[in-house]
C-alpha positions in Angstrom: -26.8 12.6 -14.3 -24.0 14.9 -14.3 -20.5 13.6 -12.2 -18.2 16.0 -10.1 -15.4 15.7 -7.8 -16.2 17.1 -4.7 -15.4 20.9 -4.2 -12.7 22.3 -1.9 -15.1 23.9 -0.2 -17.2 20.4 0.7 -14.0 18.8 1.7 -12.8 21.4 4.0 -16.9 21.2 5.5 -16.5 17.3 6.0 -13.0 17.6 7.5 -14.6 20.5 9.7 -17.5 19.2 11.4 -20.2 16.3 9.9 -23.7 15.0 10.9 -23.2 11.5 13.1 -24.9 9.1 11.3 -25.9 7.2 15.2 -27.2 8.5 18.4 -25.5 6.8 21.1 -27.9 5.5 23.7 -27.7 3.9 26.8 -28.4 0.1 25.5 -28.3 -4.0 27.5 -25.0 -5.0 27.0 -25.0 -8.9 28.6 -22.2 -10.0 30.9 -20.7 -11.7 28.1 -20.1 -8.9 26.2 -19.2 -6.8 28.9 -16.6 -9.4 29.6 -15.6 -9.5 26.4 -14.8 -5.6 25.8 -12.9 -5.5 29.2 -11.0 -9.1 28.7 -11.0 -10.0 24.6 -11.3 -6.8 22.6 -8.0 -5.6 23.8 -6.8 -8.0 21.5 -8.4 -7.4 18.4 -8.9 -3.4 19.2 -7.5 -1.0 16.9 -7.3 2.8 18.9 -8.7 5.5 16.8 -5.8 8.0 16.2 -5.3 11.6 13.4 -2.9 9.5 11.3 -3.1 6.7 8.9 -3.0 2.8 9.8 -0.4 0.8 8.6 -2.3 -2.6 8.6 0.6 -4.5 7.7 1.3 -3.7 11.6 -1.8 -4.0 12.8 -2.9 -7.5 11.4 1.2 -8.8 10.9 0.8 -9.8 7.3 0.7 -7.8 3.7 -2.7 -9.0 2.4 -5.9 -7.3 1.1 -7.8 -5.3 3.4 -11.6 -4.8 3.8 -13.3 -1.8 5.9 -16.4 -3.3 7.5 -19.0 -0.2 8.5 -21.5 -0.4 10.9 -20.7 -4.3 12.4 -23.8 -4.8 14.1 -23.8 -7.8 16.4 -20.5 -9.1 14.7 -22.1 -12.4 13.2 -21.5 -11.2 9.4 -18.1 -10.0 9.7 -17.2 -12.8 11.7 -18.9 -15.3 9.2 -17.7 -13.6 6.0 -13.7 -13.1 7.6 -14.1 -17.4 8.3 -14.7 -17.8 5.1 -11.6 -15.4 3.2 -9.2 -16.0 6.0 -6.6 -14.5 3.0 -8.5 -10.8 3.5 -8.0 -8.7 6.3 -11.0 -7.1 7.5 -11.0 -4.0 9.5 -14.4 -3.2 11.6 -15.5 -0.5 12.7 -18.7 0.3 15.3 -19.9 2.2 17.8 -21.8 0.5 20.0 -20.5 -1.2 22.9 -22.8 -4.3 22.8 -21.7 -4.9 19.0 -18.2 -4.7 19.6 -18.4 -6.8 22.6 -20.3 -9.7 20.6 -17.9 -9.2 17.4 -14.9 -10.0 19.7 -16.5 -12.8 21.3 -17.3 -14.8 18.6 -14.0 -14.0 16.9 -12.2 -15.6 20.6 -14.6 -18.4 20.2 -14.2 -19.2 16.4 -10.6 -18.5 16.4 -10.5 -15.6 14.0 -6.9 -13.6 13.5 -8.2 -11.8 10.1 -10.3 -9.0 12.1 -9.3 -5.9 13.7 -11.9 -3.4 15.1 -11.7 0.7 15.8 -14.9 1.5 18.2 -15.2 4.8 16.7 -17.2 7.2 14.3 -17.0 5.9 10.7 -16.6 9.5 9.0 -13.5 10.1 11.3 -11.9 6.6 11.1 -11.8 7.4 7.2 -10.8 10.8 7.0 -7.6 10.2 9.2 -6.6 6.7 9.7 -7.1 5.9 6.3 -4.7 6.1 3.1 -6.0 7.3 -0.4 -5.7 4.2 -2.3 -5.3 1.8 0.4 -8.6 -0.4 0.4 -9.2 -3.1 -1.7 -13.3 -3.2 -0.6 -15.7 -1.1 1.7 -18.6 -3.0 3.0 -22.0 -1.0 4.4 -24.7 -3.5 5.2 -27.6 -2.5 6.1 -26.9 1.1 7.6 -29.5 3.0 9.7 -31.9 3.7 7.6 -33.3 6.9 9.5 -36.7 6.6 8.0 -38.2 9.9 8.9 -37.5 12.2 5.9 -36.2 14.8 8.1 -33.2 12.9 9.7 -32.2 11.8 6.2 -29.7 13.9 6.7 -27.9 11.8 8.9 -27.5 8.8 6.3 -24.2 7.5 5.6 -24.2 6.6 2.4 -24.6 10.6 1.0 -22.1 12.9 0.0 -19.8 14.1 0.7 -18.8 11.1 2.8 -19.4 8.7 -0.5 -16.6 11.2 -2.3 -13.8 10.9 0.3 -14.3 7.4 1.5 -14.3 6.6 -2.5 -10.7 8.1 -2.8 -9.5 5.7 -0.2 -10.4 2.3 -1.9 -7.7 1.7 -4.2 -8.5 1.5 -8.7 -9.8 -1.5 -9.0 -11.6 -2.0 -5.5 -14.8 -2.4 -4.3 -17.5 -0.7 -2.3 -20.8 -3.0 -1.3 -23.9 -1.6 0.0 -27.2 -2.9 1.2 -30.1 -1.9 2.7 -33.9 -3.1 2.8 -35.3 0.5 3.0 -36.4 1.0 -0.9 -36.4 5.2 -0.3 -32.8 4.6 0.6 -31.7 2.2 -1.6 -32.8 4.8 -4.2 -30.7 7.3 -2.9 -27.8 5.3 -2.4 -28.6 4.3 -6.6 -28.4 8.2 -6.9 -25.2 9.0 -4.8 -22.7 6.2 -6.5 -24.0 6.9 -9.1 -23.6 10.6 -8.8 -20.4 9.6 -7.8 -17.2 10.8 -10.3 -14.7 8.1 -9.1 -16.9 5.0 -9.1 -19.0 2.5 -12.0 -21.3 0.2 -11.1 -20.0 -3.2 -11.4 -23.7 -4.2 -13.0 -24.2 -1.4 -15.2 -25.3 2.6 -15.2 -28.6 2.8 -12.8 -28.7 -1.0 -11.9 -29.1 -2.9 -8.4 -26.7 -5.9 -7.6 -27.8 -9.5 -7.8 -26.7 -11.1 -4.3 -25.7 -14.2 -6.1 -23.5 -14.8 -9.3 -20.5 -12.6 -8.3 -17.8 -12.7 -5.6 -18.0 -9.0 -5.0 -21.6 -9.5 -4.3 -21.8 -12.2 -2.4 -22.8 -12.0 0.8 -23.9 -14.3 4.3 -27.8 -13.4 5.3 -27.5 -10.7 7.9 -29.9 -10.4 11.3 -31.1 -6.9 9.7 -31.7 -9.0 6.4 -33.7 -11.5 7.6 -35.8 -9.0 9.9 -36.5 -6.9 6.8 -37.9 -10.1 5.0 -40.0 -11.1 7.7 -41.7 -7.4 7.9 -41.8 -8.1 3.9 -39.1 -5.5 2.5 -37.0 -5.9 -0.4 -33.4 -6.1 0.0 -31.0 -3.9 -2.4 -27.5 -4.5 -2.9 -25.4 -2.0 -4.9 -21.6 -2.8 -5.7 -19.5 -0.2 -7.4 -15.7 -0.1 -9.0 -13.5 2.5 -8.2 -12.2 3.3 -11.5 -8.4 3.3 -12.9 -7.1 6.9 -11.9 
């Protein structure tokens, strides 16, 4: 499979305009997590803005940081910042009932190690985001968009893959998982495809959960919900390679 940088021309397209990966819809959102956006996210809530975060500032430490896309319901970033309170994780989501239950159970379990930016992924990388600035990228379980014609609102495709790979620092980490097999196969294609990026298990290979730290991972709600509907699960991890 032949490896390229991305073009000028698909840079300058993905700065420009870009396909939202979500459809915001009018969704419950409980009076706990209501309470918790207007009372407990202010604490932990990072303000999407054109320039790049200096998370030393935003978390008050120097420490490895961790981009979290697509937090769901909160319970595995919550779970996986308890157990490396020496990472920093930044979240990021859309969705108001998400946020709202990420920053509850990070009031209720006591967790300083999370920040979150309630905002579109693509533009929370291309501008508040340093090249070489993440030490991992974690995309569990990512709307699959099963219908082949809204494929093209995926996340993990190019040329998103390309510029959020230039922000993860030589020697990082990017994790991804899903339990849709068509798109597991095309995220195989696209890191693979990918010219900055190896895969930590080998050319063409999927990810043992188990044996690795930068596999490891806590069972997510979408996890276990594929399982029950009997669907594989897929985990990819790829390097970003020495510059």
């Amino acid at each position: 499979m032949d490896k390229k940088e991305l073009t000028a021309e698909e840079l300058e397209a993905l700065k420009n305009r870009h396909i939202r990966s979500f459809v915001l819809r009018r969704g419950h959102i409980s009076n706990a997590q209501k309470r918790a956006l207007e009372e407990v996210l202010p604490r932990y809530e990072v303000a999407y803005a054109d320039t790049p975060i200096a998370f030393e500032s935003i978390f008050g430490r120097s420490a490895p940081v961790v981009l979290e896309i697509g937090c769901g319901m909160g319970e595995t970033t919550a779970r996986i910042a308890q157990l490396r309170p020496d990472v920093n994780y930044l979240g990021c989501e859309v969705f108001a009932a998400g946020v709202g239950a990420l920053a509850k159970r990070l009031e209720e379990g006591g967790i300083e190690n999370v920040r979150i930016i309630r905002h579109d992924a693509v533009e929370v990388v291309r501008d508040m985001i340093a090249d070489n600035s993440l030490d991992g990228v974690h995309i569990y379980f990512p709307d699959p968009w099963r219908k082949a014609r809204h494929h093209k609102r995926r996340l993990v495709a190019q040329p998103f893959i390309g510029m959020l790979a230039s922000k993860i620092r030589p020697g990082g980490y990017i994790h991804c998982a899903t339990d849709w097999q068509n798109y597991a196969e095309q995220m195989l294609e696209v890191l693979e495809g990918e010219a900055k990026l190896a895969n930590l298990h080998g050319a063409g290979n999927y990810s043992p959960v188990m044996g690795n730290p930068l596999s490891e991972r806590p069972t997510t709600k979408f996890q276990s919900r594929g399982e029950r509907l009997g669907h594989g699960i897929w985990d990819l991890v790829y390097i970003r390679k020495p510059e």
